[in-house]
N, CA and C atoms of all chains as a GROMACS GRO file, in nm:
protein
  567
    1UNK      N    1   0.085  -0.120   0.000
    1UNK     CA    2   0.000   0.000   0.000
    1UNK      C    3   0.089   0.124   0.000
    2UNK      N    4   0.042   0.195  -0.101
    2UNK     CA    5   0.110   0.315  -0.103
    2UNK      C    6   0.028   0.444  -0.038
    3UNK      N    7   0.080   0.576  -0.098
    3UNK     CA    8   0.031   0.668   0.027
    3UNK      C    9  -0.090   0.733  -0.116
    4UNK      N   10  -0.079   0.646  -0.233
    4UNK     CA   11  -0.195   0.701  -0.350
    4UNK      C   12  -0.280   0.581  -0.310
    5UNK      N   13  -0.241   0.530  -0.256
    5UNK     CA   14  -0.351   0.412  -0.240
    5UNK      C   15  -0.461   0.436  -0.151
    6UNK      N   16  -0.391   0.501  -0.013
    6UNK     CA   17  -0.481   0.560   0.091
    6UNK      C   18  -0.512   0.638   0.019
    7UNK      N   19  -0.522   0.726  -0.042
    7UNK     CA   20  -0.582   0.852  -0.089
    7UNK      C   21  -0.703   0.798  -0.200
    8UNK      N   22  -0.686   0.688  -0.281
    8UNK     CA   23  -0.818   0.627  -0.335
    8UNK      C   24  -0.933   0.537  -0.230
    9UNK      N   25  -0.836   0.499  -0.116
    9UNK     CA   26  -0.922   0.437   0.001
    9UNK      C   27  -1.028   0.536   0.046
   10UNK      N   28  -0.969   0.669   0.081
   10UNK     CA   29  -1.038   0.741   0.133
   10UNK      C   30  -1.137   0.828   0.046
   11UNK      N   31  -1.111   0.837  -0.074
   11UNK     CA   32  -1.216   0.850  -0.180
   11UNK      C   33  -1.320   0.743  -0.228
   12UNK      N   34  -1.284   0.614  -0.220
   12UNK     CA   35  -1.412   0.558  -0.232
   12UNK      C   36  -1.477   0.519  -0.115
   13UNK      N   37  -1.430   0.519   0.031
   13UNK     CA   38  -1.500   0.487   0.113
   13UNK      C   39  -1.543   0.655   0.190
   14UNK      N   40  -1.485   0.770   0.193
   14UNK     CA   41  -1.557   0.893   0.230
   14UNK      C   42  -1.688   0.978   0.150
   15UNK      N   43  -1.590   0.951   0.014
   15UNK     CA   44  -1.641   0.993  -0.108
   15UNK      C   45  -1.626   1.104  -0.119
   16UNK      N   46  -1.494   1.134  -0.095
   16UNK     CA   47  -1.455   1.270  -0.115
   16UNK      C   48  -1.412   1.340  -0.199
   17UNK      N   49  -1.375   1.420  -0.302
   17UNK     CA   50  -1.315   1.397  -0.449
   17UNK      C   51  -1.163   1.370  -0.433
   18UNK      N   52  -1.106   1.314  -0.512
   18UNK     CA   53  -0.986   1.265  -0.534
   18UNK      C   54  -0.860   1.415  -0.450
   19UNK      N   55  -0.878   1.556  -0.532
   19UNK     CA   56  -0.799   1.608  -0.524
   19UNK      C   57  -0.800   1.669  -0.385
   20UNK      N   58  -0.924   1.662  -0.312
   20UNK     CA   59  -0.899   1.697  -0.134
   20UNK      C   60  -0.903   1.544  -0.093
   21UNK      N   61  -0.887   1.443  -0.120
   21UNK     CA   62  -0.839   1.296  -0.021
   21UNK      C   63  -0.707   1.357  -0.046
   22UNK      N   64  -0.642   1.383  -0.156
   22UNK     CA   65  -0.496   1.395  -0.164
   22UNK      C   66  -0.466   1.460  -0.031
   23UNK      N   67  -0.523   1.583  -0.078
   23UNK     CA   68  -0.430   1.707   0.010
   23UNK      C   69  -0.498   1.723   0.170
   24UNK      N   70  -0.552   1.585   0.190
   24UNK     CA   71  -0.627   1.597   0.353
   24UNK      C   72  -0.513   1.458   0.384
   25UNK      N   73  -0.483   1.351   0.314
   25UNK     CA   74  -0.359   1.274   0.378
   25UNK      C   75  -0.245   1.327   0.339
   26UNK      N   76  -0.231   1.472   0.247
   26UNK     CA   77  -0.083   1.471   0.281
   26UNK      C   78  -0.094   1.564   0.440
   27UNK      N   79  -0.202   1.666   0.437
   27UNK     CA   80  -0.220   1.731   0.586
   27UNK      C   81  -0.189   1.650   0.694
   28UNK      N   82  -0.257   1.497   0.673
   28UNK     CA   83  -0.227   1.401   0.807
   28UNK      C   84  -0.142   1.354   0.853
   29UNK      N   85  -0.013   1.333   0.737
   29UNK     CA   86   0.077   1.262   0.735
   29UNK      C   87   0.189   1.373   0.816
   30UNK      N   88   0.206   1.512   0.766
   30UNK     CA   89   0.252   1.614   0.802
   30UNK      C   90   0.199   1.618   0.899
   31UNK      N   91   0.131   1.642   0.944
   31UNK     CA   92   0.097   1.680   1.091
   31UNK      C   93   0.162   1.606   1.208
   32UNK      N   94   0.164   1.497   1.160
   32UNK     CA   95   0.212   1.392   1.253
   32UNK      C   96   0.341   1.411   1.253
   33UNK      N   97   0.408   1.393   1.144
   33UNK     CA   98   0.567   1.508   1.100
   33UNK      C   99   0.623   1.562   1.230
   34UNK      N  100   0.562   1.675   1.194
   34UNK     CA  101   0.577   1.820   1.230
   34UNK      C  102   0.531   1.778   1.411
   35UNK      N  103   0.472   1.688   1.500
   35UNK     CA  104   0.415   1.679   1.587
   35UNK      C  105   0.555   1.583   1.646
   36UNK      N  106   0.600   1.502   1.554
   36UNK     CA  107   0.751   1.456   1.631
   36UNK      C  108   0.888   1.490   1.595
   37UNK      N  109   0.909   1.599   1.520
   37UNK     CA  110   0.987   1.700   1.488
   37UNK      C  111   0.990   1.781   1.619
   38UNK      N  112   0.890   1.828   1.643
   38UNK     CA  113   0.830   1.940   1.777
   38UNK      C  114   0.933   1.849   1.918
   39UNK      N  115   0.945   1.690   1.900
   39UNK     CA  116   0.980   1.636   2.023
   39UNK      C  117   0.866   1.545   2.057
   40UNK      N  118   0.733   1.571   2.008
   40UNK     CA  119   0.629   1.570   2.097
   40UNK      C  120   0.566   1.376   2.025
   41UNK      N  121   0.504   1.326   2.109
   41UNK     CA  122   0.512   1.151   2.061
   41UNK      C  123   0.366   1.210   2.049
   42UNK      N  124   0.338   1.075   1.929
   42UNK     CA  125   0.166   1.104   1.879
   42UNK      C  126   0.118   0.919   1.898
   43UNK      N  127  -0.013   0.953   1.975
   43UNK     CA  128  -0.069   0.796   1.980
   43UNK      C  129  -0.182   0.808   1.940
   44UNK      N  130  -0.180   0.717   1.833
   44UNK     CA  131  -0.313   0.663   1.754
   44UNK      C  132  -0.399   0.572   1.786
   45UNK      N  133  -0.494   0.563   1.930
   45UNK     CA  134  -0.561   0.437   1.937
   45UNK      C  135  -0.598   0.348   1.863
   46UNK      N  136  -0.553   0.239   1.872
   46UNK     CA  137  -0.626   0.125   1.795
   46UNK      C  138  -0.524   0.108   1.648
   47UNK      N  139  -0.386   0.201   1.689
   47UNK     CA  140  -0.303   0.180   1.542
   47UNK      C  141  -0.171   0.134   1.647
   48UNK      N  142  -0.124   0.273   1.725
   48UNK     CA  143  -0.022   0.234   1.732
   48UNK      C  144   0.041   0.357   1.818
   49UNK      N  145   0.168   0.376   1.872
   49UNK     CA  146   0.245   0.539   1.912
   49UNK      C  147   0.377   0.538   1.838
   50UNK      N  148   0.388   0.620   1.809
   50UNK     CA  149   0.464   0.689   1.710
   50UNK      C  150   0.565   0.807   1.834
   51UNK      N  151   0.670   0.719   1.909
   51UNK     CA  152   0.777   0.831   1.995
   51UNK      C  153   0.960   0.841   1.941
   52UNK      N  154   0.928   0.971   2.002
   52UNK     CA  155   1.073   1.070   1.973
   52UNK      C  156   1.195   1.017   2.047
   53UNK      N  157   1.298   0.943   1.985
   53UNK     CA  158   1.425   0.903   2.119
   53UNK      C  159   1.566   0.962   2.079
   54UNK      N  160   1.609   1.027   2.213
   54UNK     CA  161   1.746   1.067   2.120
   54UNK      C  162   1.850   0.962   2.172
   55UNK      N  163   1.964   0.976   2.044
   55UNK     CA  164   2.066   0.897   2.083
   55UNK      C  165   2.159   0.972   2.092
   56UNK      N  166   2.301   0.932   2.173
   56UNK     CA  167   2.418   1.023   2.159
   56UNK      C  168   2.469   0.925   2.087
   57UNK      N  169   2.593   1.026   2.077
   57UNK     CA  170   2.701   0.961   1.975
   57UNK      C  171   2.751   0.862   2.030
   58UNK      N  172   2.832   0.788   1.907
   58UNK     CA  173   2.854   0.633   1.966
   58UNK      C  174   2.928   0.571   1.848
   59UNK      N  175   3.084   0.532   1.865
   59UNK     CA  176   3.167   0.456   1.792
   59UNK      C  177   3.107   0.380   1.742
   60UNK      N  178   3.100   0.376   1.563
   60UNK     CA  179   3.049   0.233   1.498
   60UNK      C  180   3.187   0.218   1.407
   61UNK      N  181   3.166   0.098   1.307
   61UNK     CA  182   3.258   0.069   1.281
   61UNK      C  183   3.210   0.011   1.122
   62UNK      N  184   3.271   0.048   1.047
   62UNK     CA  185   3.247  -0.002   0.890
   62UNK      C  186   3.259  -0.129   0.876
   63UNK      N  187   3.164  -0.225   0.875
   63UNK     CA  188   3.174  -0.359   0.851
   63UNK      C  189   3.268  -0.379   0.734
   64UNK      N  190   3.294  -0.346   0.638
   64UNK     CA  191   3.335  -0.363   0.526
   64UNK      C  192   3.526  -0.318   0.530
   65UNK      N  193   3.541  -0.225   0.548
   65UNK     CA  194   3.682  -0.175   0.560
   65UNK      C  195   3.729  -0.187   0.753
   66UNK      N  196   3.635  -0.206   0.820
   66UNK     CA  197   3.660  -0.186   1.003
   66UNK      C  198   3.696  -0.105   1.065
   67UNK      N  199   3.652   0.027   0.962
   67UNK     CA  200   3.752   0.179   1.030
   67UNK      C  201   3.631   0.193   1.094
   68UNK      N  202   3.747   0.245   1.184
   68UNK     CA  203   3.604   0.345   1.323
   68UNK      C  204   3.537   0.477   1.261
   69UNK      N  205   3.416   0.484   1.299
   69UNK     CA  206   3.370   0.589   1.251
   69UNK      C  207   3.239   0.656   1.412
   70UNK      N  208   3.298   0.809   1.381
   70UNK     CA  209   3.176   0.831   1.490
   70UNK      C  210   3.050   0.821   1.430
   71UNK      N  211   2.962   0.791   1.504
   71UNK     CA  212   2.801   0.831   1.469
   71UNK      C  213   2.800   0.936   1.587
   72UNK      N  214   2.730   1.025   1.448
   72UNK     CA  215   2.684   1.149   1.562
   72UNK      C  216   2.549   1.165   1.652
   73UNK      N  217   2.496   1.240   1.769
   73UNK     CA  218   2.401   1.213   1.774
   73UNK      C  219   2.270   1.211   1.702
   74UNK      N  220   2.159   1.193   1.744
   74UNK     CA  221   2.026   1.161   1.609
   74UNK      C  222   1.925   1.177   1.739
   75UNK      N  223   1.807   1.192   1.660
   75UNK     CA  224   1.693   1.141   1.721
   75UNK      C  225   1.645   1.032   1.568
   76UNK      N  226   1.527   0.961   1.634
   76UNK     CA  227   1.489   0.874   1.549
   76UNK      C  228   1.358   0.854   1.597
   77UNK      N  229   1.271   0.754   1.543
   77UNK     CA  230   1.158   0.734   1.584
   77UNK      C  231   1.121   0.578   1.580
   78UNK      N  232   1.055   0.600   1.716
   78UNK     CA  233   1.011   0.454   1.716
   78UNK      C  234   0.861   0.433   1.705
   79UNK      N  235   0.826   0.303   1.661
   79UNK     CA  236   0.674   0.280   1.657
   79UNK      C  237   0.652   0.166   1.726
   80UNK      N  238   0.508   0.171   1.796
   80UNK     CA  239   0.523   0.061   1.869
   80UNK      C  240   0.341   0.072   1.819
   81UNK      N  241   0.299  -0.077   1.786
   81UNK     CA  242   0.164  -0.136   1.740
   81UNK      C  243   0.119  -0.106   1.857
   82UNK      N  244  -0.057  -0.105   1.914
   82UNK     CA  245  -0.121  -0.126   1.980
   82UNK      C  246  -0.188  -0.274   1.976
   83UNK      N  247  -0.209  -0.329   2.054
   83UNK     CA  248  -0.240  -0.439   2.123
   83UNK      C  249  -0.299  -0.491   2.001
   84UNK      N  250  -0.443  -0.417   2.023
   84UNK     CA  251  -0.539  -0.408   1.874
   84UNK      C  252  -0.493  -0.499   1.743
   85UNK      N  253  -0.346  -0.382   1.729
   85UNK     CA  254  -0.306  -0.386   1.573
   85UNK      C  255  -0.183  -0.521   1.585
   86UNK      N  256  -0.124  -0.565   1.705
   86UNK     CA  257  -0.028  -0.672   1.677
   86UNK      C  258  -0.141  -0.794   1.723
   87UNK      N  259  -0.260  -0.797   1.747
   87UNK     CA  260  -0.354  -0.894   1.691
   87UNK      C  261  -0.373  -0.954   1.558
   88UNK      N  262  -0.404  -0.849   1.514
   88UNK     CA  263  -0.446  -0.846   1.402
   88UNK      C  264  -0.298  -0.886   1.334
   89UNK      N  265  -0.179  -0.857   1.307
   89UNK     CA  266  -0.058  -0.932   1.275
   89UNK      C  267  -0.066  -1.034   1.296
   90UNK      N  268  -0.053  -1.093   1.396
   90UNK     CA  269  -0.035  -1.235   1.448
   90UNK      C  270  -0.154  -1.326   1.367
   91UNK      N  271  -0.264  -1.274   1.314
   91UNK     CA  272  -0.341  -1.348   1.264
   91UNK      C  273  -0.326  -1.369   1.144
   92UNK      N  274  -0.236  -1.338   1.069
   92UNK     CA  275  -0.184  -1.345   0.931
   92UNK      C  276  -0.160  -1.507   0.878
   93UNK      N  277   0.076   1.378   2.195
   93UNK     CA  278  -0.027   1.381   2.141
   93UNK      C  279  -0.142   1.302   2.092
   94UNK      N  280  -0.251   1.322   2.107
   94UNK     CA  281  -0.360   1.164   2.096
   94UNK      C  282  -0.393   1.208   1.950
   95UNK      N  283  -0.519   1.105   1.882
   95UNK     CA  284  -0.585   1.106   1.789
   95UNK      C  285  -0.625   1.216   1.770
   96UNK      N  286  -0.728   1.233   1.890
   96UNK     CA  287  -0.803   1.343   1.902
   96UNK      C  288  -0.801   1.525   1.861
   97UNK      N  289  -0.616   1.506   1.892
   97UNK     CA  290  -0.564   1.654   1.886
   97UNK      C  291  -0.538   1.692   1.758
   98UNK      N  292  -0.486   1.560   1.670
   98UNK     CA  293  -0.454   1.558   1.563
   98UNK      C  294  -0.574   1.624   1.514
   99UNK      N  295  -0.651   1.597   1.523
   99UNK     CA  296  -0.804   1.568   1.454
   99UNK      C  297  -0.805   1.745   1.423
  100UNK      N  298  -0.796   1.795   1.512
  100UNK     CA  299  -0.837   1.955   1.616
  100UNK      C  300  -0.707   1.990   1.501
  101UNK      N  301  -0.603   1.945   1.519
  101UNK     CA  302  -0.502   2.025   1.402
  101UNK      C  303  -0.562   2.019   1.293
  102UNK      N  304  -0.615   1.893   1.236
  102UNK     CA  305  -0.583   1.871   1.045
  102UNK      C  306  -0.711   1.958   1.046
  103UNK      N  307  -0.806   1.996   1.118
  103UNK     CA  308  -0.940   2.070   1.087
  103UNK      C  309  -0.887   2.210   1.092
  104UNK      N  310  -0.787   2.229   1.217
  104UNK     CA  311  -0.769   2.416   1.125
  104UNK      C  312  -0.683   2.422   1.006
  105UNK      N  313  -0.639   2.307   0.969
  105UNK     CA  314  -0.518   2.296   0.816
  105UNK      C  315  -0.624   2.322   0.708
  106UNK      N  316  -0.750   2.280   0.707
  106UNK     CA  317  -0.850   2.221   0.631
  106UNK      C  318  -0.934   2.345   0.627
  107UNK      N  319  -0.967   2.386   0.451
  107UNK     CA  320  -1.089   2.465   0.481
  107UNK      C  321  -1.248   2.388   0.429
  108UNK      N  322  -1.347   2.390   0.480
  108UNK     CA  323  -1.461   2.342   0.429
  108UNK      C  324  -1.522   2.239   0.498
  109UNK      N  325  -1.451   2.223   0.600
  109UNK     CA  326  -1.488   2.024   0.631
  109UNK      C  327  -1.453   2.007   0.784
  110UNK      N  328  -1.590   2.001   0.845
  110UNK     CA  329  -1.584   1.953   0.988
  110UNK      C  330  -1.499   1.916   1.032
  111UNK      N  331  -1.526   1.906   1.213
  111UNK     CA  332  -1.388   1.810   1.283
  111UNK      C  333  -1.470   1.695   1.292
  112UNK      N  334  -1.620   1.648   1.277
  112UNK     CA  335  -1.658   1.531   1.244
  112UNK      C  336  -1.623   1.470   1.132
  113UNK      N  337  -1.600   1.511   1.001
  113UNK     CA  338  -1.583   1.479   0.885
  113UNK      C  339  -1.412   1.460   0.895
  114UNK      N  340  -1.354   1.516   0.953
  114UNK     CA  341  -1.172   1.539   0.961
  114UNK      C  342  -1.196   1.399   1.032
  115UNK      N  343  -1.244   1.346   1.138
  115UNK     CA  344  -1.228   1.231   1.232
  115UNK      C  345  -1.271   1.151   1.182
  116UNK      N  346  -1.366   1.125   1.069
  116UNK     CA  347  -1.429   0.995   0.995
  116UNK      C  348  -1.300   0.984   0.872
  117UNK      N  349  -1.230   1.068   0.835
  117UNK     CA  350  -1.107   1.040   0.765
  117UNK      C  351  -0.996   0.992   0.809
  118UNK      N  352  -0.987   1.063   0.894
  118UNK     CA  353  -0.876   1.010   0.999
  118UNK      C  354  -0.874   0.893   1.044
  119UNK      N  355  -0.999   0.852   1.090
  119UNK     CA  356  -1.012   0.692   1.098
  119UNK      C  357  -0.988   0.618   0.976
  120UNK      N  358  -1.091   0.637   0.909
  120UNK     CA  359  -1.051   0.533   0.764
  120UNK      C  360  -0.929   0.583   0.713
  121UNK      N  361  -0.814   0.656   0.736
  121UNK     CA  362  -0.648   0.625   0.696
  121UNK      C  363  -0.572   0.518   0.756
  122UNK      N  364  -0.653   0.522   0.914
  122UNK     CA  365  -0.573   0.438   1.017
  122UNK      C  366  -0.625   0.318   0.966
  123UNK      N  367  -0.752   0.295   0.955
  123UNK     CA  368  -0.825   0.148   0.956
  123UNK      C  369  -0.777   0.098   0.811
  124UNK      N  370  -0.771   0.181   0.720
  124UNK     CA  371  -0.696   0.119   0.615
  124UNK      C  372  -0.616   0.066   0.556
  125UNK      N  373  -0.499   0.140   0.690
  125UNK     CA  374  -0.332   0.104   0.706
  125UNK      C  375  -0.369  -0.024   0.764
  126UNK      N  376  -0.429  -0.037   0.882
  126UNK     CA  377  -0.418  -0.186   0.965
  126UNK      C  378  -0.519  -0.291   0.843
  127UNK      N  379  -0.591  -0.276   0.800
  127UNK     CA  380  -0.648  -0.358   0.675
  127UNK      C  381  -0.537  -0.462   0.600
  128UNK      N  382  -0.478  -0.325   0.513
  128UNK     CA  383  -0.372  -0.379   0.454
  128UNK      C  384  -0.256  -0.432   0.481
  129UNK      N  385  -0.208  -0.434   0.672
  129UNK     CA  386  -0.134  -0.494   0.690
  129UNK      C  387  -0.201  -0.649   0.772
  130UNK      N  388  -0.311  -0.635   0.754
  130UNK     CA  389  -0.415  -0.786   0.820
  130UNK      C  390  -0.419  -0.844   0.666
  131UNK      N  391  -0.407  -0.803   0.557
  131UNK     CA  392  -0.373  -0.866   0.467
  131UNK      C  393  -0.243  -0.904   0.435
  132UNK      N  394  -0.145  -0.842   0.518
  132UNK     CA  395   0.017  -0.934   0.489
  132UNK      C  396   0.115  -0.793   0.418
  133UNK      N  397   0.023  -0.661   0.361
  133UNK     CA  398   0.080  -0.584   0.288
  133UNK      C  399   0.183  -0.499   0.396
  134UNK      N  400   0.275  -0.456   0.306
  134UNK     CA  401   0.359  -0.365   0.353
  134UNK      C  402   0.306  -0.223   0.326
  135UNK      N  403   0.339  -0.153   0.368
  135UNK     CA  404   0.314   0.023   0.350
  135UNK      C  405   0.401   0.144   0.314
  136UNK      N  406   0.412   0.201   0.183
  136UNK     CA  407   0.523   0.290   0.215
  136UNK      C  408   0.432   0.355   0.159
  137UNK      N  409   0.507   0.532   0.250
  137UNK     CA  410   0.427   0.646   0.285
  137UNK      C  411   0.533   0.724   0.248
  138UNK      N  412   0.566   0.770   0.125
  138UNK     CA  413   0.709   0.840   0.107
  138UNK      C  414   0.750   0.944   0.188
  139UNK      N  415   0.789   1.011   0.203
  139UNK     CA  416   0.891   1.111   0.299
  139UNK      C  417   0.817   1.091   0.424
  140UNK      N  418   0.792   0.951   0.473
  140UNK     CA  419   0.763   0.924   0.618
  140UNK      C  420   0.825   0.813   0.640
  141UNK      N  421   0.742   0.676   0.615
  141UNK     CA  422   0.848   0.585   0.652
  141UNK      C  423   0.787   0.449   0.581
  142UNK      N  424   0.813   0.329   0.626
  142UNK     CA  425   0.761   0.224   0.547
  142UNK      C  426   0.706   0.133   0.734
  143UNK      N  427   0.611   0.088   0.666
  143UNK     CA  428   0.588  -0.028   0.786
  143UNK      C  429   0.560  -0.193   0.677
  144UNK      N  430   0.631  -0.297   0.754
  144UNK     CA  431   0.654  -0.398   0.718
  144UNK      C  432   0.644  -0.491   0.748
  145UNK      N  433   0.617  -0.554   0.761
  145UNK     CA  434   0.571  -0.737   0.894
  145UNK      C  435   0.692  -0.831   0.843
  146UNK      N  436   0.743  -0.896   0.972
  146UNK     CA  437   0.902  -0.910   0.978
  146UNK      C  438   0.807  -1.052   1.061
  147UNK      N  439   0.939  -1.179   1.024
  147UNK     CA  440   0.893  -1.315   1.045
  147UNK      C  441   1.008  -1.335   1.189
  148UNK      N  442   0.945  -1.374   1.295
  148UNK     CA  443   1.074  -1.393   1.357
  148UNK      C  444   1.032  -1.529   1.406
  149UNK      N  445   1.157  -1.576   1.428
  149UNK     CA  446   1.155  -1.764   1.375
  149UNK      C  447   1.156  -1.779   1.575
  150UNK      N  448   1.112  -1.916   1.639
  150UNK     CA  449   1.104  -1.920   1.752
  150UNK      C  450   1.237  -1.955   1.797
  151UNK      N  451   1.255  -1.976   1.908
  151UNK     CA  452   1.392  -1.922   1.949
  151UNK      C  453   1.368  -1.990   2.083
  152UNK      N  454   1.499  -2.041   2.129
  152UNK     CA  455   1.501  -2.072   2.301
  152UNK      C  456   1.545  -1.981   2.385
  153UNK      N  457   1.440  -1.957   2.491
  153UNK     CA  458   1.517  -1.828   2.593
  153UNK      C  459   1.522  -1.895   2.687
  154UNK      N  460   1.558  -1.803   2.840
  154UNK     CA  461   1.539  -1.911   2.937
  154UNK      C  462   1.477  -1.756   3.015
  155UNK      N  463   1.392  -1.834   3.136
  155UNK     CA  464   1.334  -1.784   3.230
  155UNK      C  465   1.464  -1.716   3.333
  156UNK      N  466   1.491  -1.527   3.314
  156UNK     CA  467   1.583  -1.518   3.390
  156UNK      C  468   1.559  -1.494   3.555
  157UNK      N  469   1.418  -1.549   3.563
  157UNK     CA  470   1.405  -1.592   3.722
  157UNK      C  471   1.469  -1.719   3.792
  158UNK      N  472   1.395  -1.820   3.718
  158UNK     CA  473   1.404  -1.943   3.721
  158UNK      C  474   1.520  -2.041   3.620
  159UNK      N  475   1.561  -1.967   3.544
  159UNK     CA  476   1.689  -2.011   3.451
  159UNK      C  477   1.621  -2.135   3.373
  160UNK      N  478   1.484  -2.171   3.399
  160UNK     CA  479   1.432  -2.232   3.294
  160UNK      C  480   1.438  -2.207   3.182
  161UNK      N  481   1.503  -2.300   3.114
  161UNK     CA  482   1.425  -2.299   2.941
  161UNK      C  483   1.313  -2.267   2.878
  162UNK      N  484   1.265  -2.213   2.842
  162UNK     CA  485   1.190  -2.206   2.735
  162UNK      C  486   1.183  -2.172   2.609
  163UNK      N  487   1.045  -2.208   2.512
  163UNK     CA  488   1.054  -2.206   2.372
  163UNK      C  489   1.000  -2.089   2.354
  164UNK      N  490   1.014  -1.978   2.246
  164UNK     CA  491   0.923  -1.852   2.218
  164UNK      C  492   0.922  -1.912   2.072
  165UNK      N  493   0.764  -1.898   2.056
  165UNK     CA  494   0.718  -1.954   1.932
  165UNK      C  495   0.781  -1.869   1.805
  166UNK      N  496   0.744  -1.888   1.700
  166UNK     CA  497   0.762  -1.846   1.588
  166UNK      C  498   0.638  -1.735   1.590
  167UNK      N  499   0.703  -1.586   1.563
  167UNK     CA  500   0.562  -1.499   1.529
  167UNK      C  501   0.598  -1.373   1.408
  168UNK      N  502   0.501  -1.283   1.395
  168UNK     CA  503   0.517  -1.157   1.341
  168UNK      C  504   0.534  -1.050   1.389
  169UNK      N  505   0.646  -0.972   1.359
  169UNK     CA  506   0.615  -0.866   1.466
  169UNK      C  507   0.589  -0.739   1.331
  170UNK      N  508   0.550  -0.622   1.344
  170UNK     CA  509   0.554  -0.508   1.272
  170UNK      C  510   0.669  -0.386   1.278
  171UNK      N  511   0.751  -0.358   1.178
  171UNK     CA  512   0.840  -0.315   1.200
  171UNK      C  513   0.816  -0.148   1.138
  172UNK      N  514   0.864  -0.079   1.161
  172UNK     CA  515   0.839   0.088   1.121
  172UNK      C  516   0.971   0.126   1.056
  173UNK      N  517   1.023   0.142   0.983
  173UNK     CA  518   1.132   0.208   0.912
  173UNK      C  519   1.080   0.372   0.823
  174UNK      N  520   1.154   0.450   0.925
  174UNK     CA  521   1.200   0.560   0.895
  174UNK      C  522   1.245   0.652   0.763
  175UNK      N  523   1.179   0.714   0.709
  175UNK     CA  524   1.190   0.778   0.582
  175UNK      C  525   1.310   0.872   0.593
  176UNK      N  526   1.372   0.855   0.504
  176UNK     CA  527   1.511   0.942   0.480
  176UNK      C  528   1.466   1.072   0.504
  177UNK      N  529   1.405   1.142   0.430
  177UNK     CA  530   1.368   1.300   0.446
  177UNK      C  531   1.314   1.298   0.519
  178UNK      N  532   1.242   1.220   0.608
  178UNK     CA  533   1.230   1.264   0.758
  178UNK      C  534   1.324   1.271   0.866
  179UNK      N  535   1.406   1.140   0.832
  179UNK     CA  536   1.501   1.143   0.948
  179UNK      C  537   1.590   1.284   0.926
  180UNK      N  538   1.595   1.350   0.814
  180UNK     CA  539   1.705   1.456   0.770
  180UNK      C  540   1.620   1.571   0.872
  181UNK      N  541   1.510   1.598   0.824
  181UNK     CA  542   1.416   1.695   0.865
  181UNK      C  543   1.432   1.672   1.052
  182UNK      N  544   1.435   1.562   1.065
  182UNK     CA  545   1.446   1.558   1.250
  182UNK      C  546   1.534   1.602   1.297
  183UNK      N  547   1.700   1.546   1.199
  183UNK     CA  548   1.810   1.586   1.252
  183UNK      C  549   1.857   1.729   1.215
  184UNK      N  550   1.775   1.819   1.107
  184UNK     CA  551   1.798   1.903   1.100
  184UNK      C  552   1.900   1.993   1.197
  185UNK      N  553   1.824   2.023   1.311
  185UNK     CA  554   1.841   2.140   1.371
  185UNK      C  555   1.965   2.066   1.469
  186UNK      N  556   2.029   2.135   1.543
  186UNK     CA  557   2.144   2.121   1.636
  186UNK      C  558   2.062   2.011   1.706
  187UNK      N  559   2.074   1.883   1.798
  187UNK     CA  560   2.043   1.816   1.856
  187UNK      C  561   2.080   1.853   2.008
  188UNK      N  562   2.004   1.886   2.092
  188UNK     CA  563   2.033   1.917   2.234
  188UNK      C  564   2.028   1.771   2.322
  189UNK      N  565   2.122   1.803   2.406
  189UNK     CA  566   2.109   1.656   2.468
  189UNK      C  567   2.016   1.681   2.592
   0.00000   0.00000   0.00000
């Protein structure tokens, strides 16, 4: 599933016209963005939470040649399913 | 941040269209995503991230109470991978520790 795919999902099941499903999931998708950019963790009942973690830096090492290399710090994001939704996995 | 707030955002982003109508969308994005991954599909959402269902084979652990053995079955877990232009966009700014 792609992110044109949701956007025909939500046109044939809202029935909304094509060119505002577009530009109402790219609003959603951004929002959520911009909501863990901010720092700030977003939870979707019944999908999942979507949180902000920072890492510090930390010696890695090039598998390939074995030179040390720093990694600098990052934030990243983690997702974690709701109960709900790793049901519904497991039933695959 | 919950569902809910989101909801309250994408409706002042939005001109024309309720925060009832913003929340009946909002749902059917979510319910659509979990659809297609109750069908086995993967998801990519470009400049966000991909979600993927990952096989993890069962495995012996042991009970680190009891130092018992045990088996952890074979299952699925759901994995979230991170969109490049997002992760850029996060790390943008100076990182404060």
């Amino acid at each position: 599933m792609t992110k044109a795919d949701i956007v025909n999902y939500v046109f044939e099941k809202v029935g909304l016209p094509r060119n505002e499903a577009q530009n109402i999931v790219e609003i959603v998708f951004d929002s959520v963005k911009q909501t863990l950019i901010a720092g700030e963790s977003i939870k979707i009942s019944g999908f999942g939470t979507f949180n902000v973690r920072k890492k510090n830096s930390r010696i890695g090492r090039n598998p390939k040649t074995k030179e040390e290399v720093e990694i600098t710090p990052r934030r990243v994001i983690t997702f974690k399913a709701s109960d709900q939704l790793k049901e519904v996995i497991e039933k695959i | 941040m919950t569902k809910s707030v989101l909801i309250e955002k994408v409706t002042e982003k939005v001109e024309g269209l309720t925060k009832k109508q913003v929340e009946t969308i909002v749902n059917t994005i979510f319910d659509g995503m979990k659809d297609a991954l109750a069908r086995g599909e993967k998801i990519e959402i470009r400049g966000f991230g991909n979600f993927r269902i990952k096989q993890r084979n069962a495995k012996m652990a042991r009970n680190p109470r009891t130092g018992e053995k045990v088996e952890v079955p074979a299952k699925k877990v759901l994995h979230f991978k991170l969109g490049k232009p997002f992760h850029d966009s996060l790390n943008a700014e100076t990182v404060e520790k």
